[in-house]
C-alpha positions as a printed Julia matrix, in Angstrom:
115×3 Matrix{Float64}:
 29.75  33.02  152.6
 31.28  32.6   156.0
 32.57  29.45  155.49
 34.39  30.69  152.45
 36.13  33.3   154.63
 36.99  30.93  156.67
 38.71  29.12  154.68
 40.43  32.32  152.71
 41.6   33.69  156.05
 42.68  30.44  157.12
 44.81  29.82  154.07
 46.52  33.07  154.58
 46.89  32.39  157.82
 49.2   29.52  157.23
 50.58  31.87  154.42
 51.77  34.34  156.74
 53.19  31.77  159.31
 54.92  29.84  156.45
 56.54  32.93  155.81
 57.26  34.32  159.54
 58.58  30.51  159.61
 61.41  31.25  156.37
 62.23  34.27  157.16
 62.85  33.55  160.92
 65.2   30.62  159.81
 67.01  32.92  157.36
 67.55  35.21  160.06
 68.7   32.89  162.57
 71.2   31.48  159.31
 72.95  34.72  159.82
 73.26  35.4   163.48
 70.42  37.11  164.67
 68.53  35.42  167.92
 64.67  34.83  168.25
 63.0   37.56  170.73
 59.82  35.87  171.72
 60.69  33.8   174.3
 58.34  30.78  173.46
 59.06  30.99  169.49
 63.21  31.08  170.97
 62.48  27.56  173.21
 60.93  25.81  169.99
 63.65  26.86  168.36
 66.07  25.62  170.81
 65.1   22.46  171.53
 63.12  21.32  168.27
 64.72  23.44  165.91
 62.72  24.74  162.96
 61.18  21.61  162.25
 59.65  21.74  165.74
 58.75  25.76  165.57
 56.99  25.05  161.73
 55.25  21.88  163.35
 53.97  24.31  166.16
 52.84  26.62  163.53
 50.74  24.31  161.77
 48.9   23.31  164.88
 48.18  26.49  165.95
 46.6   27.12  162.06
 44.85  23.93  161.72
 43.11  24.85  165.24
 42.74  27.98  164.29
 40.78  27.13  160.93
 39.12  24.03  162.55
 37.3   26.53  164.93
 36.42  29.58  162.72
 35.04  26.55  160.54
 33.01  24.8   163.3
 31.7   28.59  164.28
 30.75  29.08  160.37
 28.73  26.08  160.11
 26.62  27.35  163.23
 25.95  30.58  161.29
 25.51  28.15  158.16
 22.72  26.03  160.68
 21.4   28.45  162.87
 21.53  32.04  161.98
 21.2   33.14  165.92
 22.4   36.74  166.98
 25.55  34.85  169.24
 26.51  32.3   166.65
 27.11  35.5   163.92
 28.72  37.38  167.33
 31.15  34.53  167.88
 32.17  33.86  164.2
 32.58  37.47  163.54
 35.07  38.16  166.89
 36.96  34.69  165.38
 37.09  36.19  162.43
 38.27  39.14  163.51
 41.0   37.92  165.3
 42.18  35.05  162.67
 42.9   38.47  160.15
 44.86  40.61  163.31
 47.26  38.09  164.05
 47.73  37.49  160.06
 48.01  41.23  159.92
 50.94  41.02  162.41
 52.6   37.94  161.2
 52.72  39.87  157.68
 54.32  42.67  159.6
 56.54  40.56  161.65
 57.94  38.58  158.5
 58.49  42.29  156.82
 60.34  43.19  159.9
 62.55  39.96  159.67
 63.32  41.02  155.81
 64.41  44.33  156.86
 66.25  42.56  159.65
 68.21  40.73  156.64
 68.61  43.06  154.58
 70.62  45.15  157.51
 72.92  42.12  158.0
 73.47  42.26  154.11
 74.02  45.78  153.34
């Protein structure tokens, strides 16, 4: 079971990156400037090549450790290995909740350039 929500939340993970990643680049297409100040450098120096490339890194360690904490549930059902894949968990589906919110906001942000 856990290792199957790792994986789902892991996938949409990169889902919701992929898209902060298009809709970022659309944005930037027509004028608008990057506000996080990291996310802005990537994109400065690397372009969006470098920013996706970033992304994926940050997913596949992201997945590679809410997978290594589901196989300890999976081996060892201890109070602290269910503790630390649950808070992983946890925090894999917030920051997919915000990316979700932060691509919406970057539609929205197009759609005022458009209209």
């Amino acid at each position: 079971m856990e290792i199957r929500q790792a994986l789902l939340w892991s996938g949409l993970l990169l889902g919701s990156q992929a898209t902060d990643t298009i809709t970022t680049a659309i944005d930037r297409a027509q004028g608008s400037i990057e506000s996080m100040p990291i996310s802005a450098r990537l994109l400065e120096v690397g372009g969006i090549a470098l920013f996706w490339g970033f992304k994926v890194l940050i997913v596949a360690g992201a997945a590679a450790l809410l997978i290594a904490a589901a196989r300890k549930v999976r081996e060892e059902d201890h109070r602290l290995s269910r503790l630390t894949f649950r808070l992983s968990l946890v925090a894999v589906q917030a920051v997919t909740v915000c990316l979700a919110t932060a691509s919406l906001s970057n539609l929205y942000l197009l759609t005022s350039f458009s209209g």
